[in-house]
PADRENLO-578652 format. One record per atom (N, C-alpha, C, O): residue number from 1; atom name; residue in one letter; x, y, z. Coordinates in nm, 3 decimals, padded with zeros to 5 digits, m for minus. Example, Ala and Ser with C-alpha at 12.3 -4.5 7.8 and 13.67 -1.06 7.14 Angstrom:
+-----+----+----+---------+---------+---------+
!   i ! at ! aa !    east !   north !      up !
+-----+----+----+---------+---------+---------+
!   1 !  N !  a !  01.319 ! m00.569 !  00.780 !
!   1 ! CA !  a !  01.230 ! m00.450 !  00.780 !
!   1 !  C !  a !  01.320 ! m00.330 !  00.780 !
!   1 !  O !  a !  01.424 ! m00.332 !  00.846 !
!   2 !  N !  s !  01.285 ! m00.225 !  00.708 !
!   2 ! CA !  s !  01.367 ! m00.106 !  00.714 !
!   2 !  C !  s !  01.290 !  00.003 !  00.787 !
!   2 !  O !  s !  01.341 !  00.114 !  00.804 !
+-----+----+----+---------+---------+---------+
This chain:
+-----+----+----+---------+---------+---------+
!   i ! at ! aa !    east !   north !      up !
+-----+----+----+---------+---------+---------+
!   1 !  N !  x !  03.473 !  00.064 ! m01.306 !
!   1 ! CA !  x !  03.507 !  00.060 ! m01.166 !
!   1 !  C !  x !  03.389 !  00.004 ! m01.085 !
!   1 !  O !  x !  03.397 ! m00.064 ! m00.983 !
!   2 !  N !  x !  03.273 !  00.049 ! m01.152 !
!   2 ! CA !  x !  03.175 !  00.041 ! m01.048 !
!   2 !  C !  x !  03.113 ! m00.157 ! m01.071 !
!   2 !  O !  x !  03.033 ! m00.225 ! m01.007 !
!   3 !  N !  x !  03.203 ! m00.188 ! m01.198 !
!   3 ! CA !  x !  03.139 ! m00.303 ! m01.220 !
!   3 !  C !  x !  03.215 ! m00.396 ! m01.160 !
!   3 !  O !  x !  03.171 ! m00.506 ! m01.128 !
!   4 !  N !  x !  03.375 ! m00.344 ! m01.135 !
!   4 ! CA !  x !  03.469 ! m00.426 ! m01.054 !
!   4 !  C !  x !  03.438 ! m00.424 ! m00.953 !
!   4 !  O !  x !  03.453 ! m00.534 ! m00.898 !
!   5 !  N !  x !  03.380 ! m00.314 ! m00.862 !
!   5 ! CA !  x !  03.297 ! m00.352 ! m00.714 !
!   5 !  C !  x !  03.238 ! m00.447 ! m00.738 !
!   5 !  O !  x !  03.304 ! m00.544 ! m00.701 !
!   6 !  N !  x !  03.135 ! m00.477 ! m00.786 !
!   6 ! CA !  x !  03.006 ! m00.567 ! m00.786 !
!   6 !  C !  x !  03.039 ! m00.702 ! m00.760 !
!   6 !  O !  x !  02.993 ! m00.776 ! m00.672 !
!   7 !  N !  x !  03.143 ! m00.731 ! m00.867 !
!   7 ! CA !  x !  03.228 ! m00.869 ! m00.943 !
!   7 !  C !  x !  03.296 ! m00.895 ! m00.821 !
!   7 !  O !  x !  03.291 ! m01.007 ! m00.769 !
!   8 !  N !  x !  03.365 ! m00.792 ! m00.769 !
!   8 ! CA !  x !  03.453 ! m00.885 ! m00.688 !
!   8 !  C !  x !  03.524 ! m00.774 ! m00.590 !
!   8 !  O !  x !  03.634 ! m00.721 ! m00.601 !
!   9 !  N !  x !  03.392 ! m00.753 ! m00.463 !
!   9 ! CA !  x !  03.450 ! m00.673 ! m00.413 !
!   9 !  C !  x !  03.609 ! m00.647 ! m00.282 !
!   9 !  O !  x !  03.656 ! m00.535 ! m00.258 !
!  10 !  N !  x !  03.642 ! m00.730 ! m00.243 !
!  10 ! CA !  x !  03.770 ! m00.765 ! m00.181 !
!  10 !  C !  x !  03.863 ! m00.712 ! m00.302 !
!  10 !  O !  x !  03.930 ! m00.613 ! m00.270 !
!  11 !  N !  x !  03.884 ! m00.765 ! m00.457 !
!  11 ! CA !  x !  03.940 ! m00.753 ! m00.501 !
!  11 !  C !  x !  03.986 ! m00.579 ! m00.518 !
!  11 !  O !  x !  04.097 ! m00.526 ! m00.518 !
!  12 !  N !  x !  03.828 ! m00.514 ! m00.533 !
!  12 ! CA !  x !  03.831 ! m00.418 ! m00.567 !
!  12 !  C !  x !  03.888 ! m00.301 ! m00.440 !
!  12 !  O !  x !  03.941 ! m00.196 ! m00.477 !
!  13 !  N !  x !  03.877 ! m00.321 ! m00.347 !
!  13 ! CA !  x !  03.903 ! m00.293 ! m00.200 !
!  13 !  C !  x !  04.106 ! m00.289 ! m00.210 !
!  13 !  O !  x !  04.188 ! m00.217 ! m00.154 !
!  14 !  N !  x !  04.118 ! m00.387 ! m00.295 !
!  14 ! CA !  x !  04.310 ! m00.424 ! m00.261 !
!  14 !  C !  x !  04.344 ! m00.332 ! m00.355 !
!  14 !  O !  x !  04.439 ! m00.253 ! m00.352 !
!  15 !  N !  x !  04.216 ! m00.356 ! m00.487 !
!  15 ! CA !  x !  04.320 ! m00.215 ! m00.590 !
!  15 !  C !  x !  04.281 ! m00.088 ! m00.561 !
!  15 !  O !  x !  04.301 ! m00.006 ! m00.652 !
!  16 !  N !  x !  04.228 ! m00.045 ! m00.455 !
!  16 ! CA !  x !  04.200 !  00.106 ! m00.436 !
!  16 !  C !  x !  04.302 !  00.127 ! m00.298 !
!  16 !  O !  x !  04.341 !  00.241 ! m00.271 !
!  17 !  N !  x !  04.345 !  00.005 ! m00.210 !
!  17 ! CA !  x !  04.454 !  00.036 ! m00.144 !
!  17 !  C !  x !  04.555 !  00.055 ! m00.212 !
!  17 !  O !  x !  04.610 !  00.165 ! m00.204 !
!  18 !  N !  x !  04.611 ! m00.053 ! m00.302 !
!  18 ! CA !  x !  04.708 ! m00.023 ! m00.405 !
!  18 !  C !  x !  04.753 !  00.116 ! m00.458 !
!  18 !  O !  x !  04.857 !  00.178 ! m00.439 !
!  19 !  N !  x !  04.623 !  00.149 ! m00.543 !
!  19 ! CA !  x !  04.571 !  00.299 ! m00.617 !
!  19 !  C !  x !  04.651 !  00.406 ! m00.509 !
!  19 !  O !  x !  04.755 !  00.463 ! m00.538 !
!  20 !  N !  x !  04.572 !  00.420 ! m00.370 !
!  20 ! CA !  x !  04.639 !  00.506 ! m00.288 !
!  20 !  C !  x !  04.782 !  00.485 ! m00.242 !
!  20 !  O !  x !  04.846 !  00.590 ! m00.252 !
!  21 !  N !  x !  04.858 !  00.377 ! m00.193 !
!  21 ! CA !  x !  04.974 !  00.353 ! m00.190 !
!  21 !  C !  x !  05.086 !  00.392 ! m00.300 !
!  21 !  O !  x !  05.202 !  00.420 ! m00.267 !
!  22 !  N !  x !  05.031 !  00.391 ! m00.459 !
!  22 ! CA !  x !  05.139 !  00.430 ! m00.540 !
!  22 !  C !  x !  05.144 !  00.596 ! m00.518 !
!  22 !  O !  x !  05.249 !  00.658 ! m00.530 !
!  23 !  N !  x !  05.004 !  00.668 ! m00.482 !
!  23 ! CA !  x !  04.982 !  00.819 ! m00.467 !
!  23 !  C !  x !  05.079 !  00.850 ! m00.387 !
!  23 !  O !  x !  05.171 !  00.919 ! m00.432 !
!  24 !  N !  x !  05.081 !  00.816 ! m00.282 !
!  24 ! CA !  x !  05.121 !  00.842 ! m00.131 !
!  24 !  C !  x !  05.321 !  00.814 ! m00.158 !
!  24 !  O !  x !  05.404 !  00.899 ! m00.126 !
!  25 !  N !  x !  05.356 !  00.671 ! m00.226 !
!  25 ! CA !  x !  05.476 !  00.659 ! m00.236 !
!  25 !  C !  x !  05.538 !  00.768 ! m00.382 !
!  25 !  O !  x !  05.656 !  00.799 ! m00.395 !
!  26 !  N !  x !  05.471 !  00.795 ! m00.438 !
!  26 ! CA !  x !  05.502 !  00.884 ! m00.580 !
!  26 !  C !  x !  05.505 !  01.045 ! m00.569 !
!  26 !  O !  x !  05.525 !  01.135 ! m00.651 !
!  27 !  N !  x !  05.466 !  01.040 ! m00.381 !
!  27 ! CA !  x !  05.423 !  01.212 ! m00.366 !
!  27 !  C !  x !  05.613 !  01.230 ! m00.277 !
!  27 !  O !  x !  05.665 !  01.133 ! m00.222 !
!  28 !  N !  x !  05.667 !  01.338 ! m00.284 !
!  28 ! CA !  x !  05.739 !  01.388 ! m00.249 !
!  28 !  C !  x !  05.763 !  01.310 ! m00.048 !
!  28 !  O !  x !  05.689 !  01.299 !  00.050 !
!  29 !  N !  x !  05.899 !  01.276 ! m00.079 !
!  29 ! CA !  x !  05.932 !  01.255 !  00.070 !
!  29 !  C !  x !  05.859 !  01.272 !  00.154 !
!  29 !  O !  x !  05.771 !  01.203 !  00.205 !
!  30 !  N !  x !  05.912 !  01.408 !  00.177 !
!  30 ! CA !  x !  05.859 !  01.506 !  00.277 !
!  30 !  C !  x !  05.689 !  01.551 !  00.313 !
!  30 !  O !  x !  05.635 !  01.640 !  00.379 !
!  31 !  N !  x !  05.640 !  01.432 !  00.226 !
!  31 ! CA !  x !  05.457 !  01.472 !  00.270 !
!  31 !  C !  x !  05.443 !  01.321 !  00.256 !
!  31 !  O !  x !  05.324 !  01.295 !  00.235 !
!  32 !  N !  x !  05.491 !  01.252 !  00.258 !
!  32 ! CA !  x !  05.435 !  01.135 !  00.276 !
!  32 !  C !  x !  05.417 !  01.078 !  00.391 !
!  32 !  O !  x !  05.373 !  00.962 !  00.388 !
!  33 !  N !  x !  05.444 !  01.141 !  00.525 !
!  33 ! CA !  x !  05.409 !  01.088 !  00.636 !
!  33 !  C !  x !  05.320 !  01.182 !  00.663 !
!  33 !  O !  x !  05.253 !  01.123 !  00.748 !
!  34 !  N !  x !  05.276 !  01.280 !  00.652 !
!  34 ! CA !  x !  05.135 !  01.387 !  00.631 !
!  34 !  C !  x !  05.068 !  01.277 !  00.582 !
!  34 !  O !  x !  05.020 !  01.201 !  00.666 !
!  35 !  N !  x !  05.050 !  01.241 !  00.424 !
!  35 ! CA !  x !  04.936 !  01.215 !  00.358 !
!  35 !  C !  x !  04.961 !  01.061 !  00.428 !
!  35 !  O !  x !  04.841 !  01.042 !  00.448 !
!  36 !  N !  x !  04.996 !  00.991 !  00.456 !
!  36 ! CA !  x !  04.959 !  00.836 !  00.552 !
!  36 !  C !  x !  04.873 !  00.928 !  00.648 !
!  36 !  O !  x !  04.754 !  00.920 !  00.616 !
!  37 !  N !  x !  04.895 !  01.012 !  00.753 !
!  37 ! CA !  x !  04.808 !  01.045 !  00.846 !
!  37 !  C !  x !  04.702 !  01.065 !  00.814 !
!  37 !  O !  x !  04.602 !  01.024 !  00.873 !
!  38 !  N !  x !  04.705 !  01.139 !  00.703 !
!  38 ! CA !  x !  04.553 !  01.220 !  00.672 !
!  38 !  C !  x !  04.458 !  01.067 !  00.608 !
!  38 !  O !  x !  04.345 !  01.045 !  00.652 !
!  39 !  N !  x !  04.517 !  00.981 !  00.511 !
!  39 ! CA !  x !  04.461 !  00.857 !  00.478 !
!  39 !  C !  x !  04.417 !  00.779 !  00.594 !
!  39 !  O !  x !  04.309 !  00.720 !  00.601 !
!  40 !  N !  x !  04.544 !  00.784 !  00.719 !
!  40 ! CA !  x !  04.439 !  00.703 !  00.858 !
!  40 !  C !  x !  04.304 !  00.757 !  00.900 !
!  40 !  O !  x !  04.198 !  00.706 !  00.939 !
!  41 !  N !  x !  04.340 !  00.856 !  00.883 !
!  41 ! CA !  x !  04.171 !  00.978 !  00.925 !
!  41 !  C !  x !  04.047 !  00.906 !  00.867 !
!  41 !  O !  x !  03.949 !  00.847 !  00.913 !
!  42 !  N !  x !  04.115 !  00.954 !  00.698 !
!  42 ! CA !  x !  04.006 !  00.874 !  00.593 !
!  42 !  C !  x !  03.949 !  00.743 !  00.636 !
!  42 !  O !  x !  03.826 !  00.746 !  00.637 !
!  43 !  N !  x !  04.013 !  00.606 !  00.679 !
!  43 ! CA !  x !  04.010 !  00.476 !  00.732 !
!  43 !  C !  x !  03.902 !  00.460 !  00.795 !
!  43 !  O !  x !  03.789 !  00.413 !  00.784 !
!  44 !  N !  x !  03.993 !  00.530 !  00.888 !
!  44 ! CA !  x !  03.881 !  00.562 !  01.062 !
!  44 !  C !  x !  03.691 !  00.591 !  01.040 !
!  44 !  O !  x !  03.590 !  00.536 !  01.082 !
!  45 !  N !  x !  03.724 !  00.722 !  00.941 !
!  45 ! CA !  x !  03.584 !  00.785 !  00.926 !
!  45 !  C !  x !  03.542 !  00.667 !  00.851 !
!  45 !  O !  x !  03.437 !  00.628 !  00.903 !
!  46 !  N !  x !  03.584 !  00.573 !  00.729 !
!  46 ! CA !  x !  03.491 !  00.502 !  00.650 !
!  46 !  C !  x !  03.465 !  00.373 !  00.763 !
!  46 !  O !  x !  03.360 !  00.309 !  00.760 !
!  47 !  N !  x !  03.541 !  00.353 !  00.833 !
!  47 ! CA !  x !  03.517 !  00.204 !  00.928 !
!  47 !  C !  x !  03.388 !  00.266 !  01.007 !
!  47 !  O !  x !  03.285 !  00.203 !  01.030 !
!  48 !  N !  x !  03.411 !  00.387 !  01.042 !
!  48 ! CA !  x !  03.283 !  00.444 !  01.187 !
!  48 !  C !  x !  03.129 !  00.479 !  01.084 !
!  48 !  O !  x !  03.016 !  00.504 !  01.128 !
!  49 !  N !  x !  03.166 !  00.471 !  00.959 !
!  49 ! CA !  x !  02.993 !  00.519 !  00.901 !
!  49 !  C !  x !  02.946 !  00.366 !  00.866 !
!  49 !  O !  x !  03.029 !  00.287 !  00.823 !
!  50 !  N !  x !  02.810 !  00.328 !  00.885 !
!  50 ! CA !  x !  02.731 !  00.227 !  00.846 !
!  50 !  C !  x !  02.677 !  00.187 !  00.719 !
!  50 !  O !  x !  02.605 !  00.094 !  00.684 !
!  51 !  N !  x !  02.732 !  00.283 !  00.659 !
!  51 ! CA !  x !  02.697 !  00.244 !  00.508 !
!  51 !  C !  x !  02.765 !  00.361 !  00.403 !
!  51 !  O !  x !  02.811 !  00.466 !  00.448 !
!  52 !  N !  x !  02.763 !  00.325 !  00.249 !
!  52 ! CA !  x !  02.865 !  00.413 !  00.211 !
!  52 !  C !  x !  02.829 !  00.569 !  00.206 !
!  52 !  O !  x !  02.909 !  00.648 !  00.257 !
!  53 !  N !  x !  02.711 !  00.617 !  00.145 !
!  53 ! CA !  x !  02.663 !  00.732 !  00.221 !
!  53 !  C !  x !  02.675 !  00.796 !  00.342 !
!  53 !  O !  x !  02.671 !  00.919 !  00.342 !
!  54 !  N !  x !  02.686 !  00.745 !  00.431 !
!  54 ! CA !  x !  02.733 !  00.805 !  00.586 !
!  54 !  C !  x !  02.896 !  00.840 !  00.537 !
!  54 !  O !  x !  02.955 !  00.944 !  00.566 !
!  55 !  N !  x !  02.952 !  00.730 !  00.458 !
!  55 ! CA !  x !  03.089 !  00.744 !  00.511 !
!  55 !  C !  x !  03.108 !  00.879 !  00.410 !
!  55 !  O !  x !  03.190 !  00.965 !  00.442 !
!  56 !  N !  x !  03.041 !  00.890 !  00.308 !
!  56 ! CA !  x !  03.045 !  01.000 !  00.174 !
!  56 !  C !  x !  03.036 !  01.117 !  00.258 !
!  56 !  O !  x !  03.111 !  01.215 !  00.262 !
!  57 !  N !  x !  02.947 !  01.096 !  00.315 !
!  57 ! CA !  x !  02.871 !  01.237 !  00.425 !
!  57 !  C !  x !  02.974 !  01.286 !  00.528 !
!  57 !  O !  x !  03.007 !  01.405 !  00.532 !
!  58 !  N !  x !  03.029 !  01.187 !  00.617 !
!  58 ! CA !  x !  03.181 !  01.205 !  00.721 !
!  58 !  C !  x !  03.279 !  01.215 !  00.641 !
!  58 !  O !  x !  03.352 !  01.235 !  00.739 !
!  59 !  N !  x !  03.368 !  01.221 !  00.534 !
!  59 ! CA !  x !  03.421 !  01.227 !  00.467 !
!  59 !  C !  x !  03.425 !  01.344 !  00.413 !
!  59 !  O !  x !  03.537 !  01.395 !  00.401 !
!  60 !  N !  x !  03.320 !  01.411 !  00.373 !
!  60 ! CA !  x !  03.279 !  01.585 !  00.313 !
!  60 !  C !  x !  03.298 !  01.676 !  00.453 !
!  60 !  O !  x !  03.355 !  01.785 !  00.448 !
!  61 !  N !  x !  03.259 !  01.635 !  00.544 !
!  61 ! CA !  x !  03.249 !  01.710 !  00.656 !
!  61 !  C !  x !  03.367 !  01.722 !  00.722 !
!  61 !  O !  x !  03.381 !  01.825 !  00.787 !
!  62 !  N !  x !  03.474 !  01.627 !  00.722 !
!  62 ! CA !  x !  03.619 !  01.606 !  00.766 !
!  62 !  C !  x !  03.642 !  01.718 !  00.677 !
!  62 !  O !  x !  03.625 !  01.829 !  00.728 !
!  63 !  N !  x !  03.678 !  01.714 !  00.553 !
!  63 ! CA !  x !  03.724 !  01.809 !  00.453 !
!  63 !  C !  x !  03.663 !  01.968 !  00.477 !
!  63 !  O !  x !  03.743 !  02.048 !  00.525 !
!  64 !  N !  x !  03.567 !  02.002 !  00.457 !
!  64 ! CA !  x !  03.496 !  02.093 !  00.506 !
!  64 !  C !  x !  03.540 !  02.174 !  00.645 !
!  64 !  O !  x !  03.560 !  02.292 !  00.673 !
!  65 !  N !  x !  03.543 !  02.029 !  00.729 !
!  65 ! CA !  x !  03.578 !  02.136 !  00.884 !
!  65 !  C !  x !  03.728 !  02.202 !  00.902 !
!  65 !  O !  x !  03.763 !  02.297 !  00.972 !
!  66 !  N !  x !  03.842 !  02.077 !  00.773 !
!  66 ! CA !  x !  03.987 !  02.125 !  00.759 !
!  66 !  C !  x !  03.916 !  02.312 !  00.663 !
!  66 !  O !  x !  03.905 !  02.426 !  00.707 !
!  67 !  N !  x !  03.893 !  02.260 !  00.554 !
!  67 ! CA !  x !  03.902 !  02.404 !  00.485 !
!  67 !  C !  x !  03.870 !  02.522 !  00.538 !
!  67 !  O !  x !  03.908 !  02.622 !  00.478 !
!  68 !  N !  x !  03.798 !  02.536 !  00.653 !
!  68 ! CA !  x !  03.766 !  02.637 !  00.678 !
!  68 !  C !  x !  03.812 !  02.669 !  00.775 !
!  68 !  O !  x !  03.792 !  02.788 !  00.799 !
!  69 !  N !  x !  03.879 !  02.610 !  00.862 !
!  69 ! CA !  x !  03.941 !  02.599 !  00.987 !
!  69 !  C !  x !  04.059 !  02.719 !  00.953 !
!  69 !  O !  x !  04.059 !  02.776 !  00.844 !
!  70 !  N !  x !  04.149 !  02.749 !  01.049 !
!  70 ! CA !  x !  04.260 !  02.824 !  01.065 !
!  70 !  C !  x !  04.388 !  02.813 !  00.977 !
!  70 !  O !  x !  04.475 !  02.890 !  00.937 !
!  71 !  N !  x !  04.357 !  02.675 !  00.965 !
!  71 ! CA !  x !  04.494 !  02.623 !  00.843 !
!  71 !  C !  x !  04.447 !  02.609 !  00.709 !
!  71 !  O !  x !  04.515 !  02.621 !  00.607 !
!  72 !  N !  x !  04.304 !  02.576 !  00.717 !
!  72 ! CA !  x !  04.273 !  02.546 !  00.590 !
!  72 !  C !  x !  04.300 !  02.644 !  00.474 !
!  72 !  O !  x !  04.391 !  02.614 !  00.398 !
!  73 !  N !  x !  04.235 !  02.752 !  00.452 !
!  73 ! CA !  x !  04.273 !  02.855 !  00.359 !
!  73 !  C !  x !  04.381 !  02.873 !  00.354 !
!  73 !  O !  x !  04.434 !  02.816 !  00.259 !
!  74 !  N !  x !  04.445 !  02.929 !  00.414 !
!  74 ! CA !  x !  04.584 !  02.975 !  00.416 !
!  74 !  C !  x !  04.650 !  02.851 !  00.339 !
!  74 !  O !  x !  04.689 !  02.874 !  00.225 !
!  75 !  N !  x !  04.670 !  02.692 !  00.403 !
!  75 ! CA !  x !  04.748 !  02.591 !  00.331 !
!  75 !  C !  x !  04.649 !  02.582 !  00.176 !
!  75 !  O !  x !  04.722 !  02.521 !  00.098 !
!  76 !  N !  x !  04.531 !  02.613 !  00.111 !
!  76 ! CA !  x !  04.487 !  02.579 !  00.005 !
!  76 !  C !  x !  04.542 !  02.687 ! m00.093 !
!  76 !  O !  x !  04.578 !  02.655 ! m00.206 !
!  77 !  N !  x !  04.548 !  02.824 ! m00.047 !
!  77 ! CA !  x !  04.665 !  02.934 ! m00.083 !
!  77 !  C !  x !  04.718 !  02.898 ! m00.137 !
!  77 !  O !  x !  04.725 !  02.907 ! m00.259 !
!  78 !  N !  x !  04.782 !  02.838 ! m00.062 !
!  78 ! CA !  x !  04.965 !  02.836 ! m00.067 !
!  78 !  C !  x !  04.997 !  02.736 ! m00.192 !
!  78 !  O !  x !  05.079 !  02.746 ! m00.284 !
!  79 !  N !  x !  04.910 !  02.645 ! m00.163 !
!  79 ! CA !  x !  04.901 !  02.547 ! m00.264 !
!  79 !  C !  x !  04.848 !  02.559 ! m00.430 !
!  79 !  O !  x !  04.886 !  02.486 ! m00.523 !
!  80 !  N !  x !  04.744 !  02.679 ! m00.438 !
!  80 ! CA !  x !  04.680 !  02.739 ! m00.543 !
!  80 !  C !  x !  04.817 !  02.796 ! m00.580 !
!  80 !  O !  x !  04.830 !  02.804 ! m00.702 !
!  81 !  N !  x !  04.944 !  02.848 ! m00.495 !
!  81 ! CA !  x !  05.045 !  02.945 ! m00.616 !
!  81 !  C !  x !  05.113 !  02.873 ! m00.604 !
!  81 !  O !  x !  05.218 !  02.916 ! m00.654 !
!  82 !  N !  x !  05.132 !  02.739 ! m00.552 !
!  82 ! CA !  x !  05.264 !  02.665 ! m00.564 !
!  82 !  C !  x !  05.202 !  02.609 ! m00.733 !
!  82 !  O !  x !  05.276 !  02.625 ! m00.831 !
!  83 !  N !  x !  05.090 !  02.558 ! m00.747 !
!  83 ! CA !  x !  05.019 !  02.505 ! m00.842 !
!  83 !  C !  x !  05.034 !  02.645 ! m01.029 !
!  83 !  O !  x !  05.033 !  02.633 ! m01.151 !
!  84 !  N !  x !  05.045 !  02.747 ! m00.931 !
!  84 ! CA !  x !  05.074 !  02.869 ! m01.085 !
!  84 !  C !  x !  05.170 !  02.866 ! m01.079 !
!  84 !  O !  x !  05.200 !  02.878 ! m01.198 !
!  85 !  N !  x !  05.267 !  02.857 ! m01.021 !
!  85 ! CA !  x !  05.450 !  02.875 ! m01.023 !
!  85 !  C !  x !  05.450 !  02.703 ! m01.134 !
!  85 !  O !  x !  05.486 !  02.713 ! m01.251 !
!  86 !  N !  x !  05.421 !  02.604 ! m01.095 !
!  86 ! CA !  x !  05.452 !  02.523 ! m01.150 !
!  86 !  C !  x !  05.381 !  02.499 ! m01.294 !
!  86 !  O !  x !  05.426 !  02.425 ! m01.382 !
!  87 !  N !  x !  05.258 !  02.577 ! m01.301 !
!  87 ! CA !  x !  05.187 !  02.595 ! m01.422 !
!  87 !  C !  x !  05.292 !  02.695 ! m01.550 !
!  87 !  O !  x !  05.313 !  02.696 ! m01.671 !
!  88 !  N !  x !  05.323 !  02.752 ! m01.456 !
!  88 ! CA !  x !  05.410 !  02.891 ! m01.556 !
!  88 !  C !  x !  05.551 !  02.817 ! m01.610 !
!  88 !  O !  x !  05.604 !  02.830 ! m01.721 !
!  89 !  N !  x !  05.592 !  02.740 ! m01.498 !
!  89 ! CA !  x !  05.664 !  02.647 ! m01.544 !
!  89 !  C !  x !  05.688 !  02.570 ! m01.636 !
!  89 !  O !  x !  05.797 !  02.555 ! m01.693 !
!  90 !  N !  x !  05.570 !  02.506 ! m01.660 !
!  90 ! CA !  x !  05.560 !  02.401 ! m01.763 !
!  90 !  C !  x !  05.523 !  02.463 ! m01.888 !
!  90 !  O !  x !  05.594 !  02.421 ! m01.980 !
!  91 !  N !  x !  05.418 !  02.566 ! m01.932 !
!  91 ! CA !  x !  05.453 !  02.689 ! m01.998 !
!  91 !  C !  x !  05.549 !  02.692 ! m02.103 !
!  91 !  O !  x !  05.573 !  02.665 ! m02.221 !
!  92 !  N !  x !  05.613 !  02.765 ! m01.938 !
!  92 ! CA !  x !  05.806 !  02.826 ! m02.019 !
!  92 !  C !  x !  05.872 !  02.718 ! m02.111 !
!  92 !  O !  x !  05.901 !  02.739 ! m02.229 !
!  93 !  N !  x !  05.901 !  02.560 ! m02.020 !
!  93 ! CA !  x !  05.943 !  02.448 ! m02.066 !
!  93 !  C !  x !  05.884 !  02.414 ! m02.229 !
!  93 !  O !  x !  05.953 !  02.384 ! m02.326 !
!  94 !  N !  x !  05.758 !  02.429 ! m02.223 !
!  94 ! CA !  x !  05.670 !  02.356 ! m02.354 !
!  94 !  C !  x !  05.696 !  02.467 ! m02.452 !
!  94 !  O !  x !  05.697 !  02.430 ! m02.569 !
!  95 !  N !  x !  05.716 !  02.582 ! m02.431 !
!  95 ! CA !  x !  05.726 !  02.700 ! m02.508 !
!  95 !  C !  x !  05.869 !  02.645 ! m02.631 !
!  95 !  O !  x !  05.877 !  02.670 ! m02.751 !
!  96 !  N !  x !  05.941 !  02.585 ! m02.565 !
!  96 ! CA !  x !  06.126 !  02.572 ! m02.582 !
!  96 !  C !  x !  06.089 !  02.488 ! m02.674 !
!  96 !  O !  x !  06.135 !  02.527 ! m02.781 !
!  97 !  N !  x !  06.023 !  02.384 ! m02.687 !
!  97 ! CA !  x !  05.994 !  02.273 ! m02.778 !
!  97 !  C !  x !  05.982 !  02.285 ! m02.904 !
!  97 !  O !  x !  05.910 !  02.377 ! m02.943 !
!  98 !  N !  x !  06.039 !  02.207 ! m02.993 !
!  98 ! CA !  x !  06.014 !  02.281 ! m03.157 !
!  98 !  C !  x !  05.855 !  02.266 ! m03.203 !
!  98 !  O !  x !  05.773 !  02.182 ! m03.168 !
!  99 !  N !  x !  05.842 !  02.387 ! m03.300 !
!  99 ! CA !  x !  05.682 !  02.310 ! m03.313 !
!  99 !  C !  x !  05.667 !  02.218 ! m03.419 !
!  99 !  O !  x !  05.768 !  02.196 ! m03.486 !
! 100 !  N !  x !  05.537 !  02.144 ! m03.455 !
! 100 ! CA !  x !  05.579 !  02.096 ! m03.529 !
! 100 !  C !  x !  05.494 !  02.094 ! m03.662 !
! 100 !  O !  x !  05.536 !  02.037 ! m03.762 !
+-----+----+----+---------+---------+---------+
């Protein structure tokens, strides 16, 4: 990755838009106009830092000020047991499988 920056960075710039676009279209309906918002955020903060370190640095701190904020825990919760419900899930499913 880091050698496809070097080589050819525009190029590398279209496949990390790409990269995020299949995320964003492959994630459930119903959060995909969430996660476009939250990706404009991302945009914004990397266009406003002067170099990629700043933007690494605004970027941690965006994240940071969500997690701890009022919504943050509570939505990372929610998400930690949506994440065991679907773990237990797959589980149960793989359990059914013959062995072999």
């Amino acid at each position: 990755m880091v050698k496809s920056c070097k080589n050819g960075p525009e190029r590398f710039e279209q496949e990390r838009k790409d990269a995020i676009e299949a995320v964003i279209t492959s994630a459930p309906e119903h959060l995909q106009k969430r996660l476009r918002g939250i990706q404009w955020r991302v945009d914004i903060e990397r266009s406003r830092a002067s170099n990629p370190l700043s933007s690494a640095i605004r970027l941690n701190k965006m994240m940071m000020d969500f997690a701890w904020s009022d919504k943050g825990f509570p939505l990372i919760a929610s998400l930690c047991r949506e994440v065991c419900v679907i773990t237990k899930h797959m589980e149960e499913e793989l359990s059914l499988l013959p062995k072999k």
